[in-house]
C-alpha positions in Angstrom: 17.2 10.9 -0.1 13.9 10.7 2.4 13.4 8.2 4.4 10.3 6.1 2.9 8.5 3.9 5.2 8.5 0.1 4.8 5.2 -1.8 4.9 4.4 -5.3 5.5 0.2 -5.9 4.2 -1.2 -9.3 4.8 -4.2 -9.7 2.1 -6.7 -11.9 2.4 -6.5 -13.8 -0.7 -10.6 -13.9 -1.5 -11.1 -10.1 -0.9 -8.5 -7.6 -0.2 -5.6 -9.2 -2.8 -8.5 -9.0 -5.2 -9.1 -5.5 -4.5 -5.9 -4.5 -4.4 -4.6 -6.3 -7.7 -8.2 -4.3 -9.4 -6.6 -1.0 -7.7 -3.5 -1.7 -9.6 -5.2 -2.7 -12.7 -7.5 0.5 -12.8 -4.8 2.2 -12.3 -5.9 4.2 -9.1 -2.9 5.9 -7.2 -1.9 3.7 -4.2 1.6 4.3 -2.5 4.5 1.8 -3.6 5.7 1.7 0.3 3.6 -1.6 0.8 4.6 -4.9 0.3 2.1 -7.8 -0.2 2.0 -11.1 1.1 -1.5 -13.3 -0.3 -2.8 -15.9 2.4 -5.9 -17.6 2.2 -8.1 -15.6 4.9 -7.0 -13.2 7.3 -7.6 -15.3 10.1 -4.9 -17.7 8.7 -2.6 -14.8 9.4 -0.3 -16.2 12.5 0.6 -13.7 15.1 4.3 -14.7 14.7 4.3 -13.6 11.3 3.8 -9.8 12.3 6.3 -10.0 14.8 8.5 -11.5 12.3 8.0 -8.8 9.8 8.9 -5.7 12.7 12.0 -7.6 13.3 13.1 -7.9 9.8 12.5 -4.1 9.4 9.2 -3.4 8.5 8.3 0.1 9.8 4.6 -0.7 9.7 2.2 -3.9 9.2 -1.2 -4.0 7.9 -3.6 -6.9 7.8 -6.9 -7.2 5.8 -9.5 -9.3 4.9 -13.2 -9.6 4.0 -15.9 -7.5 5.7 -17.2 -9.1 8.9 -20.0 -11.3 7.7 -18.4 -12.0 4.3 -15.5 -14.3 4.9 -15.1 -17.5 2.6 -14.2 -19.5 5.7 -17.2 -18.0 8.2 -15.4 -16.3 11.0 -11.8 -16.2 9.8 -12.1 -12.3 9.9 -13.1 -12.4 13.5 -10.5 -14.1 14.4 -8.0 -11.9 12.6 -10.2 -8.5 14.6 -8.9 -10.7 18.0 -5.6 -11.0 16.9 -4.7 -7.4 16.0 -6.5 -6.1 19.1 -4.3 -8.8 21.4 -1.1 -7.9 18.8 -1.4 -3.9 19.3 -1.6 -4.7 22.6 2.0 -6.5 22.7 3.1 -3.8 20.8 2.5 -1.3 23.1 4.2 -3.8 26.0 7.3 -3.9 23.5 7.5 0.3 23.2 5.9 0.1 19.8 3.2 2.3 19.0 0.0 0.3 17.8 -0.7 2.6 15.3 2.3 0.5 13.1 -0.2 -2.3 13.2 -3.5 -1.8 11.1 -6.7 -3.9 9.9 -8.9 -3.1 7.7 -11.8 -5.0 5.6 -11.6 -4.2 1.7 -13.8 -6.5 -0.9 -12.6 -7.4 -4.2 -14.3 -4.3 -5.6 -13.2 -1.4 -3.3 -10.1 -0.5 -4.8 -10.8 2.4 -4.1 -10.9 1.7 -0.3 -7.7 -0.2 -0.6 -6.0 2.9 -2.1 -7.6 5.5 0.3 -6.5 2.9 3.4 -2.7 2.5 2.2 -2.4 6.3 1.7 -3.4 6.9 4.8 -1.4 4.2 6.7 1.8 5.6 4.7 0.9 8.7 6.2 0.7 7.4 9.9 3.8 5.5 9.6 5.7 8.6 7.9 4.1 10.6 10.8 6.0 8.1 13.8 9.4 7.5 11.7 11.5 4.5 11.3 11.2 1.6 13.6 14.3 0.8 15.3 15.7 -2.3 16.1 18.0 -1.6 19.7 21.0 -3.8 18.8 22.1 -6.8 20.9 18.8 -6.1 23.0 16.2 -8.4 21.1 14.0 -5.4 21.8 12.1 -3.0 19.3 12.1 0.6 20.1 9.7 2.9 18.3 11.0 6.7 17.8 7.6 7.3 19.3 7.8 4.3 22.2 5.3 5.2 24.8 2.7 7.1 22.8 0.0 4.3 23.5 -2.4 5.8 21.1 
Protein backbone atom coordinates (compact mmCIF):
# COMPACT_ATOMS: atom_id res chain seq x y z
CA UNK A 1 0.00 0.00 0.00
CA UNK A 2 1.30 3.87 -0.83
CA UNK A 3 2.13 5.95 1.48
CA UNK A 4 -0.71 8.77 1.59
CA UNK A 5 0.08 11.99 3.07
CA UNK A 6 -1.57 13.21 6.31
CA UNK A 7 -3.05 16.74 6.40
CA UNK A 8 -3.97 18.89 9.27
CA UNK A 9 -6.41 22.13 7.53
CA UNK A 10 -7.41 24.78 10.01
CA UNK A 11 -10.78 26.47 8.38
CA UNK A 12 -12.01 29.51 9.20
CA UNK A 13 -15.41 28.81 10.28
CA UNK A 14 -17.19 32.01 8.33
CA UNK A 15 -15.43 31.30 4.93
CA UNK A 16 -13.28 28.49 4.16
CA UNK A 17 -15.44 25.56 6.35
CA UNK A 18 -18.26 27.02 4.35
CA UNK A 19 -16.61 26.54 1.19
CA UNK A 20 -15.29 23.46 1.76
CA UNK A 21 -18.51 21.75 3.32
CA UNK A 22 -20.34 23.39 -0.45
CA UNK A 23 -17.28 21.54 -2.22
CA UNK A 24 -18.38 18.38 -0.52
CA UNK A 25 -21.94 19.00 -1.11
CA UNK A 26 -21.55 19.72 -4.95
CA UNK A 27 -19.73 17.07 -5.05
CA UNK A 28 -16.50 18.54 -6.67
CA UNK A 29 -13.41 16.04 -6.35
CA UNK A 30 -11.18 17.20 -3.42
CA UNK A 31 -8.56 14.70 -1.99
CA UNK A 32 -9.65 12.71 1.26
CA UNK A 33 -5.85 13.22 2.76
CA UNK A 34 -7.08 16.42 4.71
CA UNK A 35 -8.39 16.57 7.96
CA UNK A 36 -10.49 19.50 9.21
CA UNK A 37 -10.58 21.33 12.21
CA UNK A 38 -13.50 24.53 12.26
CA UNK A 39 -12.36 27.59 14.49
CA UNK A 40 -13.94 30.79 14.47
CA UNK A 41 -11.40 32.97 12.28
CA UNK A 42 -8.13 32.06 11.17
CA UNK A 43 -6.43 34.51 13.27
CA UNK A 44 -7.81 32.50 16.34
CA UNK A 45 -5.57 29.81 14.98
CA UNK A 46 -2.68 29.54 17.85
CA UNK A 47 0.74 28.92 16.65
CA UNK A 48 1.01 25.94 19.11
CA UNK A 49 -1.66 24.18 17.48
CA UNK A 50 0.45 23.67 14.18
CA UNK A 51 3.26 22.62 15.99
CA UNK A 52 1.09 20.25 17.82
CA UNK A 53 -0.37 18.81 14.79
CA UNK A 54 3.60 17.99 13.08
CA UNK A 55 4.26 16.28 16.23
CA UNK A 56 1.32 14.10 16.37
CA UNK A 57 2.08 13.11 12.74
CA UNK A 58 0.63 15.33 10.39
CA UNK A 59 2.85 15.30 7.23
CA UNK A 60 1.49 18.72 6.21
CA UNK A 61 -0.74 21.68 7.78
CA UNK A 62 -2.83 24.07 6.06
CA UNK A 63 -4.51 27.15 7.40
CA UNK A 64 -7.30 29.24 5.71
CA UNK A 65 -9.54 31.85 6.13
CA UNK A 66 -11.42 34.80 4.49
CA UNK A 67 -9.89 36.99 1.79
CA UNK A 68 -7.91 39.87 3.26
CA UNK A 69 -10.55 42.57 3.64
CA UNK A 70 -13.36 40.16 4.30
CA UNK A 71 -12.84 38.81 7.73
CA UNK A 72 -15.99 38.69 10.17
CA UNK A 73 -13.64 39.83 12.93
CA UNK A 74 -11.69 42.82 10.76
CA UNK A 75 -8.08 41.72 10.73
CA UNK A 76 -8.14 38.19 12.02
CA UNK A 77 -6.78 37.10 8.59
CA UNK A 78 -3.82 39.40 8.96
CA UNK A 79 -2.95 38.18 11.69
CA UNK A 80 -3.09 34.54 10.63
CA UNK A 81 -0.78 35.96 7.06
CA UNK A 82 1.94 37.01 10.27
CA UNK A 83 1.66 33.84 11.88
CA UNK A 84 2.38 31.43 8.92
CA UNK A 85 5.11 33.67 7.61
CA UNK A 86 6.85 33.69 11.41
CA UNK A 87 5.64 29.64 11.63
CA UNK A 88 7.44 28.62 8.11
CA UNK A 89 10.09 30.44 9.32
CA UNK A 90 10.43 28.05 12.57
CA UNK A 91 10.00 25.34 10.37
CA UNK A 92 12.77 25.92 8.35
CA UNK A 93 14.96 26.47 11.98
CA UNK A 94 13.51 22.97 12.97
CA UNK A 95 14.77 21.16 9.36
CA UNK A 96 11.24 21.24 8.10
CA UNK A 97 10.52 22.43 4.78
CA UNK A 98 7.93 25.40 4.80
CA UNK A 99 6.29 24.18 1.96
CA UNK A 100 4.41 21.49 4.76
CA UNK A 101 2.79 24.73 6.07
CA UNK A 102 0.21 26.50 3.64
CA UNK A 103 -2.37 29.45 3.77
CA UNK A 104 -4.76 30.20 1.67
CA UNK A 105 -8.04 32.53 1.52
CA UNK A 106 -11.22 30.52 0.18
CA UNK A 107 -14.95 32.27 0.55
CA UNK A 108 -17.86 30.29 1.25
CA UNK A 109 -18.46 30.05 -2.49
CA UNK A 110 -15.14 28.96 -4.01
CA UNK A 111 -15.36 25.43 -3.63
CA UNK A 112 -13.90 25.28 -6.40
CA UNK A 113 -10.77 27.09 -5.03
CA UNK A 114 -10.88 24.90 -2.00
CA UNK A 115 -10.66 21.76 -4.14
CA UNK A 116 -8.03 23.13 -6.68
CA UNK A 117 -5.84 24.32 -3.25
CA UNK A 118 -6.03 20.82 -1.43
CA UNK A 119 -5.15 18.96 -4.68
CA UNK A 120 -2.41 20.86 -5.04
CA UNK A 121 -1.12 20.81 -1.45
CA UNK A 122 -1.59 16.80 -1.51
CA UNK A 123 0.64 17.02 -4.38
CA UNK A 124 3.47 19.16 -2.60
CA UNK A 125 3.34 17.11 0.40
CA UNK A 126 3.39 13.64 -1.70
CA UNK A 127 6.33 15.43 -3.62
CA UNK A 128 8.66 15.94 0.00
CA UNK A 129 7.43 12.42 1.68
CA UNK A 130 6.59 11.62 5.22
CA UNK A 131 7.56 13.83 8.00
CA UNK A 132 9.59 12.11 10.52
CA UNK A 133 9.60 12.30 13.97
CA UNK A 134 13.69 11.53 15.15
CA UNK A 135 12.94 9.42 18.22
CA UNK A 136 14.07 10.45 21.72
CA UNK A 137 15.33 13.84 20.07
CA UNK A 138 12.08 16.04 20.47
CA UNK A 139 13.27 17.12 16.99
CA UNK A 140 11.28 16.84 13.51
CA UNK A 141 13.23 15.90 10.64
CA UNK A 142 11.85 16.40 7.18
CA UNK A 143 13.01 13.75 4.36
CA UNK A 144 13.72 16.96 2.55
CA UNK A 145 15.35 19.04 5.89
CA UNK A 146 17.35 21.85 4.38
CA UNK A 147 15.48 22.58 1.14
CA UNK A 148 14.45 26.17 2.51
CA UNK A 149 12.15 26.74 -0.42
Amino acid sequence: MAWEPKIVAFLCNWCTYTGADLAGVSRIKSPANIRSIRIMCSGRMDPTFIVKAFALGADGVLVSGCHPGDCHYVEGNYKALRRVHLMKRLLRDLGIDPRRLRLTWVSAAEAEDWAKFTTEFTETIRELGPLQLVEGSGTLVSATAGNGN
